[in-house]
BAMARRO-733291 format. One record per residue: z, y, x of N, C-alpha, C in turn; residue in one letter. Coordinates in steps of 0.02 Angstrom, whole numbers, plus 32768, in hexadecimal, padded with zeros to 4 digits. Atoms other than C-alpha are relative to their C-alpha. Example, Ala and Ser with C-alpha at 12.3 -4.5 7.8 and 13.67 -1.06 7.14 Angstrom:
2
80007FC5802D81867F1F82678000803C802DA7FFD7FC57FD681657FCB82AC802580377FD9S
***
This chain:
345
801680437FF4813B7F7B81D180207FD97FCCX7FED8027803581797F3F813480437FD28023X7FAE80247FD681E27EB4819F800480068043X800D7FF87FC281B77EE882418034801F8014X7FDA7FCC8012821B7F7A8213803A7FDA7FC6X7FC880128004827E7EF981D47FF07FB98008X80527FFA7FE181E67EAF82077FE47FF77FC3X804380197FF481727EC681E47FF4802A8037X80417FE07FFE814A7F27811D8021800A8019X801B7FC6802781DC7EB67C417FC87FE67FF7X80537FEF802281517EAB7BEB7FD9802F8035X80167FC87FE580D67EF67C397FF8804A7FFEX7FEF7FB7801F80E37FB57C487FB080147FE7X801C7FDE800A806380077BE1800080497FE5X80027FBE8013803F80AE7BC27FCE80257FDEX80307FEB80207FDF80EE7B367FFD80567FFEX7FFD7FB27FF37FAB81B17B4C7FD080117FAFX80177FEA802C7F9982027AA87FD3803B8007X80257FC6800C7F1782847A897FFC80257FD6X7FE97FE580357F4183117A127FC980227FFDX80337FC47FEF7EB3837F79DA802480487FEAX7FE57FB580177ED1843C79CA7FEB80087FB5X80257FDB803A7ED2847179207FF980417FFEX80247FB380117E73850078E4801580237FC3X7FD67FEE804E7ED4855878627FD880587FF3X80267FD480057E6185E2780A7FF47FF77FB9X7FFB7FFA80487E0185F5776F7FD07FC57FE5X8010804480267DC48534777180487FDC7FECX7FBF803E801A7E7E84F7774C802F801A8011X7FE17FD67FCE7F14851A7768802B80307FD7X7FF17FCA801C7F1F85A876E280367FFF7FC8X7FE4801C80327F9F85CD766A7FF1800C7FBDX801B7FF680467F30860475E17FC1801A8012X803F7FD080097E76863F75BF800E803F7FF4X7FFD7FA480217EB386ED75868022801A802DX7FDC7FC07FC97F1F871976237FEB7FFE8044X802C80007FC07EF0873A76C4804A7FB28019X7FC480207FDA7F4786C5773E80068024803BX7FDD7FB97FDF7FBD8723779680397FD2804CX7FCD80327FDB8009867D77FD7FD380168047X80157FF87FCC8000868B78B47FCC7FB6800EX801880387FDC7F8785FE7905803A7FCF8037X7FEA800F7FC57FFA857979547FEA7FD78036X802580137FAD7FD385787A1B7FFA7FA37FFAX801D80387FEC7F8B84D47A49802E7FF38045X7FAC80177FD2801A848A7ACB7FBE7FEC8047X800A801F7FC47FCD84787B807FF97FB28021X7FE180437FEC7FA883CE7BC1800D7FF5803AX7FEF7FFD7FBD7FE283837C377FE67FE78036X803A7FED7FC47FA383867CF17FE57FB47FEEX800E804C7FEE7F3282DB7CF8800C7FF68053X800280117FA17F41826D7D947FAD80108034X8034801E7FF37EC382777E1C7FCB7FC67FECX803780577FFE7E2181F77E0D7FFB800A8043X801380247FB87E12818E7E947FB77FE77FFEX8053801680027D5A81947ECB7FE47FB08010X8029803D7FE07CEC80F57ED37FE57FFB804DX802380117FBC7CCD809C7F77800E80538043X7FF37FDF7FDA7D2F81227FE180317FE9800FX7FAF80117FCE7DB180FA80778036802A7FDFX7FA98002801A7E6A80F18017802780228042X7FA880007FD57F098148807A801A7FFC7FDCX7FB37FFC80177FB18124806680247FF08014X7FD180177FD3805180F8809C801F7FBF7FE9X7FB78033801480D580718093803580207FE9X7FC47FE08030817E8091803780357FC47FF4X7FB6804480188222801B802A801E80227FC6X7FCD7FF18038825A804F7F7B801F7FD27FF0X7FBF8022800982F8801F7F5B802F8004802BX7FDC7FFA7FB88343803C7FFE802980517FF4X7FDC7FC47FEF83B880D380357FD880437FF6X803A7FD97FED83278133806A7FD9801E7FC2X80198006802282CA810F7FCF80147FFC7FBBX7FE880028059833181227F257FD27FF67FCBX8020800A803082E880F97E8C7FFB804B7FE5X80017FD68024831881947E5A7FCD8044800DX803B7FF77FDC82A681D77EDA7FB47FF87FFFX804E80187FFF8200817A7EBF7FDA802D7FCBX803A7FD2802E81B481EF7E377FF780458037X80167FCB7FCE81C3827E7EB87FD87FEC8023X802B80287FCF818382067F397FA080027FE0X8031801C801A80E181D07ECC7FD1803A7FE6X80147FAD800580D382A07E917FD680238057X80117FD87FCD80BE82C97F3B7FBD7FDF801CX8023802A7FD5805982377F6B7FB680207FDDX80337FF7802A7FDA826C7EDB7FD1805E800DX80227FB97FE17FD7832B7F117FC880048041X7FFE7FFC7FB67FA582F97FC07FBA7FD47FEDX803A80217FF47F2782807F8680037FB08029X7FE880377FE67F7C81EC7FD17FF57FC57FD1X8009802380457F3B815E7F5D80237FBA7FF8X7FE480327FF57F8B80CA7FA180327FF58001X7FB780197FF6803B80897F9680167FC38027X8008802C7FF280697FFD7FE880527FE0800AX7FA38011801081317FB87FCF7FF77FBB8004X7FDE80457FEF818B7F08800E803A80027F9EX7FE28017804B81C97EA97F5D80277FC68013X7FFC80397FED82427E337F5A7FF37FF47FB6X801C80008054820A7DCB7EA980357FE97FE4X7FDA8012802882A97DA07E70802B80347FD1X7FD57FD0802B82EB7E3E7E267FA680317FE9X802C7FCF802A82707EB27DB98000803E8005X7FF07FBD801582B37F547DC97FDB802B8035X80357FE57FEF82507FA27E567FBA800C7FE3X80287FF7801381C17F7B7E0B7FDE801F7FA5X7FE27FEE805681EC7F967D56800580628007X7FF97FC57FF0820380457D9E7FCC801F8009X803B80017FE0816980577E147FC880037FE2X80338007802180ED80177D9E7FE9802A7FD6X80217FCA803880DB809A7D157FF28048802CX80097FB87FBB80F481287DBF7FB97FE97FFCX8033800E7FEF805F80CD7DEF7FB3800F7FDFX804F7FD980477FE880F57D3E801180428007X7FF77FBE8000804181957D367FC980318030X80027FDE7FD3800181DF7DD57FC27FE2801CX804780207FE07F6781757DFF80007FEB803BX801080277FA97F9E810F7E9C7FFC7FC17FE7X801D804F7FF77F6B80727EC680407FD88005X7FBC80157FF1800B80017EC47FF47FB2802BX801080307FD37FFF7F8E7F5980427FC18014X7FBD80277FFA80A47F097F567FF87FE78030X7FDE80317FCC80C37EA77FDE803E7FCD7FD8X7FD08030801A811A7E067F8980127FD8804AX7FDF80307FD081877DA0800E80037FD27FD9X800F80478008815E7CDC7FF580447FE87FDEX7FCA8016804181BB7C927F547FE37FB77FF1X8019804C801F81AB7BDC7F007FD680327FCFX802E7FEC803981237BE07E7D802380237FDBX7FCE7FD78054819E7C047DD3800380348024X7FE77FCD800081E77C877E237FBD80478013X80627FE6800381277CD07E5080037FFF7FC2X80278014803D80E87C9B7DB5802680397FC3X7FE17FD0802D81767D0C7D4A7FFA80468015X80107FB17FDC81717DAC7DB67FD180047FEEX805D7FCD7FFC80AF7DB27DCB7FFA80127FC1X7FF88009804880A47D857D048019803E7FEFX7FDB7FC9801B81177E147CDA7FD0804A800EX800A7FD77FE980A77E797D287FA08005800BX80428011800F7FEE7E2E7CFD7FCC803C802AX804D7FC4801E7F877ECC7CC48019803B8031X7FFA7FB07FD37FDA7F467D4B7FF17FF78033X7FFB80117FB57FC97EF57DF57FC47FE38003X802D802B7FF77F217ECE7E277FF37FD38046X800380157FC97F507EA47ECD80447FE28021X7FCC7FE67FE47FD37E4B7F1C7FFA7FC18049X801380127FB67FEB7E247FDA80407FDE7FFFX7FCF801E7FE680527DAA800B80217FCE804AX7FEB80017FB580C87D9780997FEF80348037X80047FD47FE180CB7E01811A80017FF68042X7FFC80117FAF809F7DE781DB80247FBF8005X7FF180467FFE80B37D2581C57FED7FED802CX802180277FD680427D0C8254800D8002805CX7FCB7FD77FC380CD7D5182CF800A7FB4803AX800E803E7FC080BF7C9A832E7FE17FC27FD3X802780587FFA80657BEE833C80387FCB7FCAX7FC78039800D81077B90831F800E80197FB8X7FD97FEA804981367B7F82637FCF80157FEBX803D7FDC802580957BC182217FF87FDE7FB5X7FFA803D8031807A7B3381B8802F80047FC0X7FC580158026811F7B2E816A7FF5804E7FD5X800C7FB6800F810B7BF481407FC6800F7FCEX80318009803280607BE180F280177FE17FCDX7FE78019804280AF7B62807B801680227FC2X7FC37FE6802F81277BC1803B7FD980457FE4X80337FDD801580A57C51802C7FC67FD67FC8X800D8014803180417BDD7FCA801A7FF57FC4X7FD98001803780BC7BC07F557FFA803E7FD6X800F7FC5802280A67C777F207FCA800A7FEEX80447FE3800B7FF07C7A7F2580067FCE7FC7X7FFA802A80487FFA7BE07EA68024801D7FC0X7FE37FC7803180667C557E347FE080207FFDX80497FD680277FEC7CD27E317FCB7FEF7FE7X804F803080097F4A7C6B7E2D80157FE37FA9X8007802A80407FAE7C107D84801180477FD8X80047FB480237FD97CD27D397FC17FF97FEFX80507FF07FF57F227CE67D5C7FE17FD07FD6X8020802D802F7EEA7C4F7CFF80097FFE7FC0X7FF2800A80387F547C4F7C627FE080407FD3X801C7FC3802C7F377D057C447FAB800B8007X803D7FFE7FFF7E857CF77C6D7FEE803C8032X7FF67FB77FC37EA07D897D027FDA7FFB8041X802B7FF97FBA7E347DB97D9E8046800A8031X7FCC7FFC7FC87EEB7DB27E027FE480068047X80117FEB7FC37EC17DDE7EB180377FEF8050X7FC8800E7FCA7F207DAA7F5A7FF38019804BX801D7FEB7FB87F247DF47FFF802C7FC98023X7FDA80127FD67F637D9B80A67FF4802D8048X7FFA7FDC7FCE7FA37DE981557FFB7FE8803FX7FEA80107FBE7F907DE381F3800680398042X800A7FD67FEF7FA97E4E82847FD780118046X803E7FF97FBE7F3D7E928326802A7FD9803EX7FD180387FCC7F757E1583AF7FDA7FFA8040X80267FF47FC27F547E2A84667FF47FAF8036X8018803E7FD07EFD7D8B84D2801A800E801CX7FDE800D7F9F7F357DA48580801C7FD7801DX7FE280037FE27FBD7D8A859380327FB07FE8X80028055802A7FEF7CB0858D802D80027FC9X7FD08000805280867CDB851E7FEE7FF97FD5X7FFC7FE5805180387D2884907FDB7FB67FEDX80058016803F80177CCC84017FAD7FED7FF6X80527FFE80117F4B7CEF840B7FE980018067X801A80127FC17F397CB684CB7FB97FE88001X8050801680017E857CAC84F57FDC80007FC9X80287FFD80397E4B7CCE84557FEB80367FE1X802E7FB980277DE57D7284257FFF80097FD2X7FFB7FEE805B7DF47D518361804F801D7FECX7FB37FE980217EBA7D85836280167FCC7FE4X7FDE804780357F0D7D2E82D27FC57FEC7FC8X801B802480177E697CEC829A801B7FAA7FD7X7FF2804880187EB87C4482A1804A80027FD3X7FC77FF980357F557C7182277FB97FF77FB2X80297FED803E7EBB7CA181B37FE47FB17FEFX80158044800C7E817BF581C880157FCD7FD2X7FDC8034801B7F067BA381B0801880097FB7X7FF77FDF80477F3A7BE381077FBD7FE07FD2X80588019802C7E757BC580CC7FF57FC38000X8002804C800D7E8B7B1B80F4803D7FED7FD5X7FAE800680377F417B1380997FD9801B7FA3X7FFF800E80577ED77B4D7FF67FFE80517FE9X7FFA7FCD80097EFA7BF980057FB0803E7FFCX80447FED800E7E627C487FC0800180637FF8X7FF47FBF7FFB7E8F7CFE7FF67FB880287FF2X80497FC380327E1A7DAF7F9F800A80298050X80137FDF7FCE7E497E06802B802C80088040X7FE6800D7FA87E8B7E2680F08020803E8004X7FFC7FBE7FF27F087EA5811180147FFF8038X7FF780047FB37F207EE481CF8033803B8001X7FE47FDC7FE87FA07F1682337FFD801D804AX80027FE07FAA7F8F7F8E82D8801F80358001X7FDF7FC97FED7FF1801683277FF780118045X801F7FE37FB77F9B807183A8801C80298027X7FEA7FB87FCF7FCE80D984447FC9803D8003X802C7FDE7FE57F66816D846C7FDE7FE8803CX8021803A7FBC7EE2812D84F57FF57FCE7FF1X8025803C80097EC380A084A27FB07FFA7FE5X803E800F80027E1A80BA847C7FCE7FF98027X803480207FCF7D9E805784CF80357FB88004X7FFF80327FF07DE27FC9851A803B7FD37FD1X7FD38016801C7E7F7FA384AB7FF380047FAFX80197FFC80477E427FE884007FBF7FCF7FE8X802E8034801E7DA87F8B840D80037FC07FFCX7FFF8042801B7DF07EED842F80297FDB7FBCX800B800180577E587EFA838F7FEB80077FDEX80367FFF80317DF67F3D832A7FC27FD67FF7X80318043801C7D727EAE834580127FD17FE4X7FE3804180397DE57E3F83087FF2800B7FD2X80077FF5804A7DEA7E9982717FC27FF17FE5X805B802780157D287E89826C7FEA7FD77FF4X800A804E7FF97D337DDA828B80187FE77FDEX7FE28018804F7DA77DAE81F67FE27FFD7FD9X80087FDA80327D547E27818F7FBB7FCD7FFDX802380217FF97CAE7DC781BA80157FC97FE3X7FDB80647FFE7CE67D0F81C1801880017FA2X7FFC800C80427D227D2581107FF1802A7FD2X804D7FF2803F7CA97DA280B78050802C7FD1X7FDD7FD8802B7D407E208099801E8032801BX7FF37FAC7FE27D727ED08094805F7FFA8022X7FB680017FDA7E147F00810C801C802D7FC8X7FD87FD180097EA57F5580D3803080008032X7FF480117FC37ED77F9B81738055803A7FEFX7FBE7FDF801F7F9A7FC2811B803D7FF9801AX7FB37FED7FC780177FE281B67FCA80128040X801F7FC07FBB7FE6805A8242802F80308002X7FE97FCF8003803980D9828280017FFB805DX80127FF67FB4803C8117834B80387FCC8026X7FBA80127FE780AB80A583BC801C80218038X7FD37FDA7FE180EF8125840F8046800F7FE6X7FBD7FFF802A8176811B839A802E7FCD8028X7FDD80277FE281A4807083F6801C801F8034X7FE27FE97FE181CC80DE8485802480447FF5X7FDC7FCE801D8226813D84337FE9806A7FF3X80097FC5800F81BC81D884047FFE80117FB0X7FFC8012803781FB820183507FE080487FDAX80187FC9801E81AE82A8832B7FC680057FDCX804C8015802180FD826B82F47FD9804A801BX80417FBD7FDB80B28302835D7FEA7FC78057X801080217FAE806482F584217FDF7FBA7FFAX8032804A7FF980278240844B7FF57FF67FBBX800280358041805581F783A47FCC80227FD7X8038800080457FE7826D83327FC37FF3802FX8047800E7FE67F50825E83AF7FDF7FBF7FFDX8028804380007F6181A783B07FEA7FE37FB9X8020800780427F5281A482F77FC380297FE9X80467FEB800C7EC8821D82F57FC47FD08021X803180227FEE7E7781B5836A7FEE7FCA7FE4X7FEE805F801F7E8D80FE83027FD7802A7FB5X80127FEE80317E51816D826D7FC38003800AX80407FF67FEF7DB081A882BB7FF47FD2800AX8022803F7FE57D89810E830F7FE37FBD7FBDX7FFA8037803F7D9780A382617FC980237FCDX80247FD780337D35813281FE7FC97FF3801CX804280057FDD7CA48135828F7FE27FB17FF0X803280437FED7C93807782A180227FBF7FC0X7FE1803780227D06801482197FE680137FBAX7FD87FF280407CFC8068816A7FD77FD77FF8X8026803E802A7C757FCE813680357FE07FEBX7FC5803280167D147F6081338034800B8008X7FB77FE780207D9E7FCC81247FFC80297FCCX7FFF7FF7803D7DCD7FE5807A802B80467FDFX7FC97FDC80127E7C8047807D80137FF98051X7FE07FF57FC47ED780848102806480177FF0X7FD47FE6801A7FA1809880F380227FFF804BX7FCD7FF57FBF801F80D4817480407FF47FF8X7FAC80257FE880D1808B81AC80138030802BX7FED7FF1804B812C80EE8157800C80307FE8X7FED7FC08031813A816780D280448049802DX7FC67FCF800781FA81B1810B80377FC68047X7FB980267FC7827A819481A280407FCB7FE0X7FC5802E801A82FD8111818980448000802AX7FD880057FC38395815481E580497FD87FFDX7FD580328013840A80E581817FFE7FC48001X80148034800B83BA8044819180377FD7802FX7FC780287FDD842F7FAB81D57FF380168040X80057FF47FBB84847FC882827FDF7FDD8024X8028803E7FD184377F3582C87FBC80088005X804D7FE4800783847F8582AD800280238045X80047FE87FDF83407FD1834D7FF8804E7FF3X80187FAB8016834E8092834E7FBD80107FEBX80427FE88009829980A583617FF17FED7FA5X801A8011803F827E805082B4801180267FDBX80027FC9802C82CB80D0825F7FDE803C7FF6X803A7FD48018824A813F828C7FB980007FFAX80368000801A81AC811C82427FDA80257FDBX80047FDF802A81A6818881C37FD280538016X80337FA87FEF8119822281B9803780277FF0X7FC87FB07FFF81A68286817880457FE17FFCX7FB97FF67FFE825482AD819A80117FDA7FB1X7FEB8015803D8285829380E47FC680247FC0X803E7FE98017820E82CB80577FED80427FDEX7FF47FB4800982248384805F7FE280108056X80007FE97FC68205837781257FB77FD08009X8032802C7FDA815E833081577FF680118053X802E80027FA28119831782207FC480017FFCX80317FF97FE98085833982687FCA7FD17FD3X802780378016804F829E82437FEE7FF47FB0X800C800B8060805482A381727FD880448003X804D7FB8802D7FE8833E81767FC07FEA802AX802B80227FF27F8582D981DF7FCC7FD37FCFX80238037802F7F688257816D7FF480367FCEX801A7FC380447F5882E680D37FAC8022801DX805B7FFA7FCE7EBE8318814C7FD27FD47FE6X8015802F80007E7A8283814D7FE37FF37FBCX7FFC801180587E9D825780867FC880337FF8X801F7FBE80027E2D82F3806D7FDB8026800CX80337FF97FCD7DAB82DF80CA7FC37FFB7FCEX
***
């Protein structure tokens, strides 16, 4: 959950790939005289190296979330991470940024051409400048970036929250202008239950429709909607469908594709951390159900998260440390060969 889970989640790098041709060493060139034979061996032509997957057109994205930089997540780590992600077919990335330091992404970004994933940031809400220098740094690599993360967690303060989220989208939007760039912005919200008078979306069947609102009236001229749900097993029918119409109803209402990028079973909340039994069924089921009746307006799909966090601050609830499809990234669960299923389909 990006912050849930805590809740939730340079120049630009380029990389030019040379192409060597094989030479042909024989009796067009090469030789060391017309009068002798040539007696030189041919030298071998050097292997290249593996290319990345292509990511097919207009096919449902997996992938996971990832806190690089964290305990869990070493830098020194993320090229394994991004290797494995690419074997598996996992195309999506999806990582919490904060924008005042560079070096995650300074890292991340060339993993990201290397290996052919999609690099999905999550920026947490900055004044413009400090937007405006990050994104900038980072133009021609990031075509997407989502900002904030489960802002629409209550009524109260909404307002004030969007602001400060605007402030970032105005940093990108002026990136986007100077360099002349198709910059791109997602915003979040997550599946929110009527019933019950507490919540947040009392009597109201659209969810956090009205976060989406409010933002669109603040200016915020969001590309696209990303959703958050975490299903039990048994929820389909009466609980899946009333989130998931939300999602429909966003996706509608503003004429844009989901990225439905945090899921994972909440059986974890009660503490089941193995990703087998309920938890993989209820993700098989949230998978099927989205493939049968959603893929029109779901775009990508990513799961919360990549790898267990059993170091994360004490003050974190146990359960949050286990999210993770695998133990560590030598140990996968049930659930990551689940999703490799899926990817693969």
């Amino acid at each position: 959950m990006i912050a849930k889970k805590h809740r939730i989640f340079l120049a630009s790098f380029g990389f030019i790939i040379l192409t060597i041709p094989a030479c042909k060493f024989g009796s067009e060139g090469f030789q060391l005289s017309q009068s002798l034979p040539d007696t030189t061996s041919p030298t071998p032509t050097p292997s290249p190296s593996p290319s990345p997957s292509p990511i097919p057109e207009d096919k449902l994205l997996f992938g996971v979330n990832g806190h690089d930089g964290r305990s869990t997540y070493p830098l020194a780590q993320s090229e394994a991470v991004f290797k494995m992600l690419d074997e598996n077919n996992l195309r999506t990335y999806r990582v919490d940024i904060n924008p005042v330091s560079f070096t995650v992404m300074d890292h991340l970004v060339p993993l990201a051409k290397k290996y052919n994933i999609k690099l999905r940031p999550m920026i947490y809400p900055v004044a413009q400048a400090t937007a405006y220098n990050f994104v900038k740094r980072y133009a021609h690599d990031v075509e997407i970036w989502e900002i904030g993360n489960e802002q629409d967690y209550k009524r109260e303060g909404a307002q004030d929250r969007i602001d400060t989220m605007m402030e970032t989208y105005r940093g990108i939007k002026q990136v986007a202008s100077e360099m002349g760039l198709n910059i791109k912005t997602s915003i979040n919200i997550m599946a929110c239950n009527d019933i019950p008078a507490q919540s947040r979306c009392y009597n109201d069947p659209n969810g956090g429709m009205w976060f989406l609102d409010m933002a669109r009236a603040s200016g915020f001229n969001f590309d696209f909607i990303t959703f958050h749900y975490y299903a039990y097993y048994g929820d389909k029918g009466f609980w899946m469908d009333k989130y998931l119409s939300q999602m429909r109803a966003v996706a509608t209402k503003y004429n844009s594709k989901i990225f439905f990028n945090e899921t994972h079973c909440a059986e974890i909340y009660a503490g089941e951390e193995d990703g087998d039994g309920d938890c993989v069924e209820a993700v098989r089921e949230l998978f099927d159900e989205i493939l049968e009746k959603y893929s029109d307006i779901v775009q990508e799909i990513n799961v919360y998260e990549l790898l267990d966090e059993p170091n994360i601050a004490p003050e974190i609830p146990e359960h949050e440390r286990h999210f993770g499809l695998m133990y560590d990234i030598n140990n996968p669960k049930p659930t990551f060969n689940l999703l490799v299923d899926y990817a693969n389909k």
